[in-house]
PyMOL commands that place a pseudoatom at each C-alpha (Angstrom):
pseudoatom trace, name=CA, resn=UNK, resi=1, chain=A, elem=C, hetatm=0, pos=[0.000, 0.000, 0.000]
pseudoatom trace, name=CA, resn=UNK, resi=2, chain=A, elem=C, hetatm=0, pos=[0.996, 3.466, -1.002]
pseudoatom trace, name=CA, resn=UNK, resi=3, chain=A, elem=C, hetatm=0, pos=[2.148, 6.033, 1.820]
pseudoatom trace, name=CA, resn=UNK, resi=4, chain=A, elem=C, hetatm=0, pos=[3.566, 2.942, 4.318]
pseudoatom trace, name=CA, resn=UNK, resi=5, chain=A, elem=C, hetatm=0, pos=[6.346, 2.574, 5.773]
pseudoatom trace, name=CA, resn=UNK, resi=6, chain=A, elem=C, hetatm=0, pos=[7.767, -1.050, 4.842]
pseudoatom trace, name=CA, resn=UNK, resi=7, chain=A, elem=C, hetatm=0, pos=[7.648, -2.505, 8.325]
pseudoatom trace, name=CA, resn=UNK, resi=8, chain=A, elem=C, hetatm=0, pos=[3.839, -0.657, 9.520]
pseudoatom trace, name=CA, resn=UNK, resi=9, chain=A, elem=C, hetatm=0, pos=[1.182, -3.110, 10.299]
pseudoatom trace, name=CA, resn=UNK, resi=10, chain=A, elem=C, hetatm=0, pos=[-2.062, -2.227, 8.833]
pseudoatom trace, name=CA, resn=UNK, resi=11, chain=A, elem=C, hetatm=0, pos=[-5.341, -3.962, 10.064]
pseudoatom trace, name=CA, resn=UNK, resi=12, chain=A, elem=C, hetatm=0, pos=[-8.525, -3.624, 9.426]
pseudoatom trace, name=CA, resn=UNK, resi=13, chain=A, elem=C, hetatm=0, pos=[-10.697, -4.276, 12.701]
pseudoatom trace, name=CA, resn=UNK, resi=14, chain=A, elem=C, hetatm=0, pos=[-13.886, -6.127, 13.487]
pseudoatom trace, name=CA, resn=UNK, resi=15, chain=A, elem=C, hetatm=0, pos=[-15.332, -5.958, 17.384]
pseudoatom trace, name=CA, resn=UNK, resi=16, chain=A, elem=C, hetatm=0, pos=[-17.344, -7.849, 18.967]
pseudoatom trace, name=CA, resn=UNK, resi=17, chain=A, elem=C, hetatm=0, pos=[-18.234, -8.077, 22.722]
pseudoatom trace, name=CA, resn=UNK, resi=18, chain=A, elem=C, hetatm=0, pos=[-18.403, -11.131, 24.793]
pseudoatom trace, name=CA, resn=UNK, resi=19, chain=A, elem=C, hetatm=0, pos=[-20.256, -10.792, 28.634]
pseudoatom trace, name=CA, resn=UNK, resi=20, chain=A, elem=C, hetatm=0, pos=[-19.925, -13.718, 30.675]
pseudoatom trace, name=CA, resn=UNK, resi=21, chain=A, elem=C, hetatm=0, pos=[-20.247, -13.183, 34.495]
pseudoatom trace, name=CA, resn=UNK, resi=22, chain=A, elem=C, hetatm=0, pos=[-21.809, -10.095, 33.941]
pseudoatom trace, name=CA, resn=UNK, resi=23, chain=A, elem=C, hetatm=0, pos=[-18.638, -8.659, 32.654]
pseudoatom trace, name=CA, resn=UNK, resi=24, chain=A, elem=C, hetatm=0, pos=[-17.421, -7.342, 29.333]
pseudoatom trace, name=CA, resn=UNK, resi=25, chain=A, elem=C, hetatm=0, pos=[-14.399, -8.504, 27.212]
pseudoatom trace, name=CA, resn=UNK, resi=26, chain=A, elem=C, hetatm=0, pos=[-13.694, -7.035, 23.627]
pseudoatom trace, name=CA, resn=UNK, resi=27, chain=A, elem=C, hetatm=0, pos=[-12.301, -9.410, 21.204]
pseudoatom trace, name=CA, resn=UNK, resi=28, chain=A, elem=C, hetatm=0, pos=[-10.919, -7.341, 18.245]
pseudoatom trace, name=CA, resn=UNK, resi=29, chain=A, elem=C, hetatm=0, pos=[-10.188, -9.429, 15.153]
pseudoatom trace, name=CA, resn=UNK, resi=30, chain=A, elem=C, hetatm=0, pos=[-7.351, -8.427, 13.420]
pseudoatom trace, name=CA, resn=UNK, resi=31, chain=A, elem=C, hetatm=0, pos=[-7.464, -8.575, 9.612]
pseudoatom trace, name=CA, resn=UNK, resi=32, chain=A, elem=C, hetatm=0, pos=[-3.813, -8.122, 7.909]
pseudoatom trace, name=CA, resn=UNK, resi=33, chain=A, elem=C, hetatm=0, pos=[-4.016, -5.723, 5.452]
pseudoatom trace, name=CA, resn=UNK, resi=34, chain=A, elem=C, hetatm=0, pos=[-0.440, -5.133, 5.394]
pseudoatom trace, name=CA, resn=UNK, resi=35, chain=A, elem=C, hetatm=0, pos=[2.691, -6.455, 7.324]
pseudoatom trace, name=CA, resn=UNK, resi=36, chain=A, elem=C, hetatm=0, pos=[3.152, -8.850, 9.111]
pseudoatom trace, name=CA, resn=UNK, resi=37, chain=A, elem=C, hetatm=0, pos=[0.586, -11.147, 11.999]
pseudoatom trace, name=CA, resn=UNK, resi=38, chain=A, elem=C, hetatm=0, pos=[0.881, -14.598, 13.189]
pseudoatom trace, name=CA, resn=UNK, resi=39, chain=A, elem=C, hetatm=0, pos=[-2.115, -15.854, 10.561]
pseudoatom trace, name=CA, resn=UNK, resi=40, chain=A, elem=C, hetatm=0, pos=[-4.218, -13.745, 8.236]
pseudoatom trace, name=CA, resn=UNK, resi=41, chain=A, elem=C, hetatm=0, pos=[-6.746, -12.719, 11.094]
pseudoatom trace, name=CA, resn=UNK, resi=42, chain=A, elem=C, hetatm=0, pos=[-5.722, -12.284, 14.359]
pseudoatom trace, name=CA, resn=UNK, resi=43, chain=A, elem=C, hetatm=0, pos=[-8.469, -13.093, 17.384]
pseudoatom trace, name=CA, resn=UNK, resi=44, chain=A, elem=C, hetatm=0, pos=[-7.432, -10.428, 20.486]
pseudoatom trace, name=CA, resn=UNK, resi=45, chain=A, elem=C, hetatm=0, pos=[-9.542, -10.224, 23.829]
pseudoatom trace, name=CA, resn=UNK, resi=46, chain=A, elem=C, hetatm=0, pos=[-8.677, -6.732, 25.374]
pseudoatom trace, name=CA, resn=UNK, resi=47, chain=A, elem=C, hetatm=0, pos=[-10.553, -4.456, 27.771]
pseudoatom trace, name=CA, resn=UNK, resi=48, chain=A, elem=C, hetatm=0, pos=[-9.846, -1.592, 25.319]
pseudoatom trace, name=CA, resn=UNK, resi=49, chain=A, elem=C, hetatm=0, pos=[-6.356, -0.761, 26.906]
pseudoatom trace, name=CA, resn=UNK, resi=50, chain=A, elem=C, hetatm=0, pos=[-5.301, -4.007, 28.401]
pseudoatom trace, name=CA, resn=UNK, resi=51, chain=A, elem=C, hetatm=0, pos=[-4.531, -6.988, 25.641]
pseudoatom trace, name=CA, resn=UNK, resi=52, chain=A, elem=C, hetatm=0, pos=[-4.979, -10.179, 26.592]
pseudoatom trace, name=CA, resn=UNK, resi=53, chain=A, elem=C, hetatm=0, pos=[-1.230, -12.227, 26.682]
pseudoatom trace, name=CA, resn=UNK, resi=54, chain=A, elem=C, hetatm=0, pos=[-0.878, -13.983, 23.410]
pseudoatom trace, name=CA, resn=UNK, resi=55, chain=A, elem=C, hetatm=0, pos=[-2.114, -17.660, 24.790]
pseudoatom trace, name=CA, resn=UNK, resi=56, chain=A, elem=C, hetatm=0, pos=[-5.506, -16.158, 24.217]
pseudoatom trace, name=CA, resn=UNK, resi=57, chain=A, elem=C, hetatm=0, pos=[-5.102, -14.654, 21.225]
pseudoatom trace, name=CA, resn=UNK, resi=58, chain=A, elem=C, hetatm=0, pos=[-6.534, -16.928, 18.092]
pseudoatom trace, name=CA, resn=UNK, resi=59, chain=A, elem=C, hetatm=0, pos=[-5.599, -17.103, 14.595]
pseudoatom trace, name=CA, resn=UNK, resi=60, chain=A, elem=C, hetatm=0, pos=[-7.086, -18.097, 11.415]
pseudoatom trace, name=CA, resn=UNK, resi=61, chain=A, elem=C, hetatm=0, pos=[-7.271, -18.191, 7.490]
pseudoatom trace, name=CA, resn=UNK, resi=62, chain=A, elem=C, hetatm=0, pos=[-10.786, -16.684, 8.049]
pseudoatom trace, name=CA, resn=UNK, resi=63, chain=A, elem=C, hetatm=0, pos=[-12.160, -13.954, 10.478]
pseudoatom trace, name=CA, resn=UNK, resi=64, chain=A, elem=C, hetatm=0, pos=[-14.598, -16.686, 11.646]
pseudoatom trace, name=CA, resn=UNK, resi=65, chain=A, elem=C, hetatm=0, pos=[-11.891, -18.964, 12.437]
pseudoatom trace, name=CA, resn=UNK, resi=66, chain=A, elem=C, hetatm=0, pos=[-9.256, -16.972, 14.191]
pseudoatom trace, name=CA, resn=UNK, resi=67, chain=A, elem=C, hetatm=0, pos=[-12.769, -15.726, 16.470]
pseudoatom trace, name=CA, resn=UNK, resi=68, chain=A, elem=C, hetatm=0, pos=[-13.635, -19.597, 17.007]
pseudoatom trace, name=CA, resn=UNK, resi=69, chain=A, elem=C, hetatm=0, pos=[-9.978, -20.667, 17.614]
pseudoatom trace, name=CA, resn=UNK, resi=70, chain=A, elem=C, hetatm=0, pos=[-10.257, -17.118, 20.585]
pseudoatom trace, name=CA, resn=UNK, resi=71, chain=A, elem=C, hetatm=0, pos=[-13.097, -18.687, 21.906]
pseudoatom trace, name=CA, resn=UNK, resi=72, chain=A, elem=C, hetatm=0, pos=[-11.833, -21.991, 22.263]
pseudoatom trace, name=CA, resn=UNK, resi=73, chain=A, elem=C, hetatm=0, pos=[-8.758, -20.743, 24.065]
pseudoatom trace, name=CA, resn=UNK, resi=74, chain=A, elem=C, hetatm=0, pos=[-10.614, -18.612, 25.843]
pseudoatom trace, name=CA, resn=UNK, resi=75, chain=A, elem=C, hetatm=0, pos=[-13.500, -21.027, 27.228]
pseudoatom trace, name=CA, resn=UNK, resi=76, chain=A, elem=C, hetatm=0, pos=[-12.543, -22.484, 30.767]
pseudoatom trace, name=CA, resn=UNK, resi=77, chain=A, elem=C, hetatm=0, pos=[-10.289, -19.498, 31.672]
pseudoatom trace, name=CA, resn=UNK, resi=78, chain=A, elem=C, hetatm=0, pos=[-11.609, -16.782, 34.134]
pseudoatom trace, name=CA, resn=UNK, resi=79, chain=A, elem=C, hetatm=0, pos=[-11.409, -13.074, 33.183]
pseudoatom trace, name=CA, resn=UNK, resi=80, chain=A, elem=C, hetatm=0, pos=[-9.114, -12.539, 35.336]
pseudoatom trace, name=CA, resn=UNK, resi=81, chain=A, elem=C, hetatm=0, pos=[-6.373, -15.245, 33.250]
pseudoatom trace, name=CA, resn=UNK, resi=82, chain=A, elem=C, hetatm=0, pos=[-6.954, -13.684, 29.946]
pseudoatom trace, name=CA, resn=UNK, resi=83, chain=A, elem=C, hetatm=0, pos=[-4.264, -10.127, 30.873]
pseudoatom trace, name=CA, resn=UNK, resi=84, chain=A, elem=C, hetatm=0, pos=[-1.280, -9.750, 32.078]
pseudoatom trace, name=CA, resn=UNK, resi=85, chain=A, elem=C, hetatm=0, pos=[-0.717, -9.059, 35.927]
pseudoatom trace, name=CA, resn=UNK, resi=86, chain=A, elem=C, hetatm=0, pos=[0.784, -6.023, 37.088]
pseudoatom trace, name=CA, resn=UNK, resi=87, chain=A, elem=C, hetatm=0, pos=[4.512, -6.609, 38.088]
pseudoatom trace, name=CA, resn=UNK, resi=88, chain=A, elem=C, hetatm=0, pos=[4.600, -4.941, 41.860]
pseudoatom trace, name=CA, resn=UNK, resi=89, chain=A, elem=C, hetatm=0, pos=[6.980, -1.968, 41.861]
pseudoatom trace, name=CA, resn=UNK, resi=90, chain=A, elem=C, hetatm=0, pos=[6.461, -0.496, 38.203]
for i in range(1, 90): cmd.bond("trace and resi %d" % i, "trace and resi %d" % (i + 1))
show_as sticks, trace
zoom trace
């Protein structure tokens, strides 16, 4: 694409919004428009400023199956499991 840099990352985003215990997690999926991902769509949980570590994260050919490949990860965790904990100190 015109007016990139060679090593941006360009994504075009679909949310959608899971509630389970009365509590809301985004999952953005990621498709690669330009750069480089680990598949073609990328699956991310995030409460808009906290991503979820990349155990969680799904990936896929399709936007459908880096979402189901999220879920599946995602399933038996609790909320809590999905982000990174703060390190004490920083």
């Amino acid at each position: 694409m015109e007016n990139l840099l060679p090593k941006d990352i360009l994504t075009r985003v679909t949310r959608y919004n899971l509630i389970r215990e009365q509590r809301l997690v985004y999952i953005d999926v990621h498709e690669r428009l330009q750069g480089q991902l680990a598949g073609r769509f990328v699956a991310v949980p995030n409460l808009v400023n906290i991503v979820a570590r990349p155990e969680y994260q799904g990936v896929g050919e399709t936007e459908s199956e880096a979402l189901g490949n999220c879920l599946a990860r995602i399933r038996d965790a609790q909320i809590e499991a999905l982000f990174p904990r703060k390190v004490e100190g920083r």
